[in-house]
C-alpha positions in Angstrom: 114.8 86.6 113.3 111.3 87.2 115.5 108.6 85.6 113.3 104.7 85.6 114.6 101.0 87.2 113.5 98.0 88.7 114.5 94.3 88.9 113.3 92.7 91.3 110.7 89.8 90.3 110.2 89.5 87.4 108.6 92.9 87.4 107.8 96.6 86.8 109.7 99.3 89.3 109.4 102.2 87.4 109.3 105.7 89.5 110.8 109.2 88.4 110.3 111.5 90.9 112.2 114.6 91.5 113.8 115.1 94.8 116.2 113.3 97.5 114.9 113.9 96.2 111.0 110.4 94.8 109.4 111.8 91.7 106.8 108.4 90.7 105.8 104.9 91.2 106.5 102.5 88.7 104.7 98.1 88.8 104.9 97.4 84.6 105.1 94.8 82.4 105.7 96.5 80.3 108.5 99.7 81.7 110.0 101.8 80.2 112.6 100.9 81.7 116.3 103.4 84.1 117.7 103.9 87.9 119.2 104.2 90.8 116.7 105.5 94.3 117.7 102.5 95.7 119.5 102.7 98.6 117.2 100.7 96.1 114.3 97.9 94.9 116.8 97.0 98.7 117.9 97.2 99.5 113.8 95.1 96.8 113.1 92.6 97.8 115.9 92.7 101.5 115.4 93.9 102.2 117.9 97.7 103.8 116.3 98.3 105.3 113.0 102.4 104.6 113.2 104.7 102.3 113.0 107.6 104.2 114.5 110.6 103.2 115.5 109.9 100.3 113.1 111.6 100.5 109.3 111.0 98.4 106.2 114.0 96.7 105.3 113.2 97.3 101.6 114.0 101.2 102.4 117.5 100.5 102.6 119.6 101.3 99.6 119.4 102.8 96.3 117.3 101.0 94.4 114.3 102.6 92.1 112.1 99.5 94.2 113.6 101.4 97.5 113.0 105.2 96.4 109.5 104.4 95.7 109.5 102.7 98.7 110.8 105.5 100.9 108.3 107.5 99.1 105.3 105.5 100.0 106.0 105.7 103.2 106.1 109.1 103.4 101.9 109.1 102.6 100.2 110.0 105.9 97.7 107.8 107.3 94.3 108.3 106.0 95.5 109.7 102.5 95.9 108.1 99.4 98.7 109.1 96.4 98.1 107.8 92.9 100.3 105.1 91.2 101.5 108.6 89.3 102.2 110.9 92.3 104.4 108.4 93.8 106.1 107.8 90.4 106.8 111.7 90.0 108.2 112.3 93.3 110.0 109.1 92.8 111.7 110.2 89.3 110.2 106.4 87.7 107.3 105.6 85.7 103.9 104.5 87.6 104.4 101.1 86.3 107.1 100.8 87.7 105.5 102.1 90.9 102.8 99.2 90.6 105.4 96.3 89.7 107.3 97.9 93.1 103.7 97.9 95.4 103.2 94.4 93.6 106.6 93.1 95.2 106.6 95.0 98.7 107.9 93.2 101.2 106.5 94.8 104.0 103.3 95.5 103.6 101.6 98.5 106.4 105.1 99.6 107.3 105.3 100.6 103.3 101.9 101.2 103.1 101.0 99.9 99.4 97.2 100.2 100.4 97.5 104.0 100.0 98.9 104.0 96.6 95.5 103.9 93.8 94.9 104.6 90.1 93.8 107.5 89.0 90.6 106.1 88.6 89.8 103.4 91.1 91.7 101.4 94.0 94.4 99.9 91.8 95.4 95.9 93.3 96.4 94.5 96.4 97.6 91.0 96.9 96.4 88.7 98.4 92.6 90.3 98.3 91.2 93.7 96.6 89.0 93.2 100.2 92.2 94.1 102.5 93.0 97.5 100.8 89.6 98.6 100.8 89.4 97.5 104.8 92.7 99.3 105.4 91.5 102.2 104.1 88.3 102.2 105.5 89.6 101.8 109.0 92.1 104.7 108.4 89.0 106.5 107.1 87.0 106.6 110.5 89.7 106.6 112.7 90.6 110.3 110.8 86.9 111.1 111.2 86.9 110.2 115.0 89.8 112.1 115.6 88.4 115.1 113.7 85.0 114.9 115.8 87.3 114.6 118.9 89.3 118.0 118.2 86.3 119.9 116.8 
């Protein structure tokens, strides 16, 4: 197992992986130094909107937790689904959506930040402050890239 992290901000995404399977991704204070896969320093620093060929390994299986999971990560970059789309094209309830984003392992490769209520951002652990940078960042990069090809 490849463990190391990278900067966002303020914060340090902490990456455990193996090949192209994500275990964990964590946002911490303090984080042990280390490589990541370069494909989390050029999301972080818009400068790539994918993760590909990196998975989640909480997409394996049949879980509800890895439905939704597979679901989420079907939500292109720079859009946002509600805590009751996902749970629709799921087949679960949206709480159970929120208990699932809650518990996701692998934060940015299932990207939790795009999942809101229906009436404002919803959580995010470990700060409110990361979603609402993660999808600001997506916001302009979409808006650059729309300038660019207009």
């Amino acid at each position: 197992m490849n463990s190391g992290s990278c900067s966002f901000g303020l914060w340090k995404v902490a990456v455990d992986w193996e090949g192209t399977t994500v275990h964990r991704v964590r946002f911490l204070k303090t984080a042990d130094a280390g490589s990541v896969p370069v494909q989390f320093t050029k999301f972080l620093a818009g400068k790539g909107t994918s993760f590909s060929p990196l998975i989640s390994a909480a997409v394996a299986g049949d879980s509800v937790y890895a439905r939704i999971y597979r679901t989420v990560s079907l939500i292109p970059y720079g859009e946002t689904r509600t805590y009751g789309e996902i749970a629709e094209a799921s087949g679960t309830h949206a709480r159970v959506v929120g208990n699932a984003m809650a518990r996701n392992p692998t934060p940015l490769i299932v990207p939790c930040h795009r999942v809101v209520s229906a009436d404002g951002l919803g959580g995010f652990s470990p700060d409110i402050a990361i979603k609402k940078e993660l999808l600001a960042l997506e916001k302009k990069i979409v808006k650059k890239r729309a300038i660019a090809h207009s």
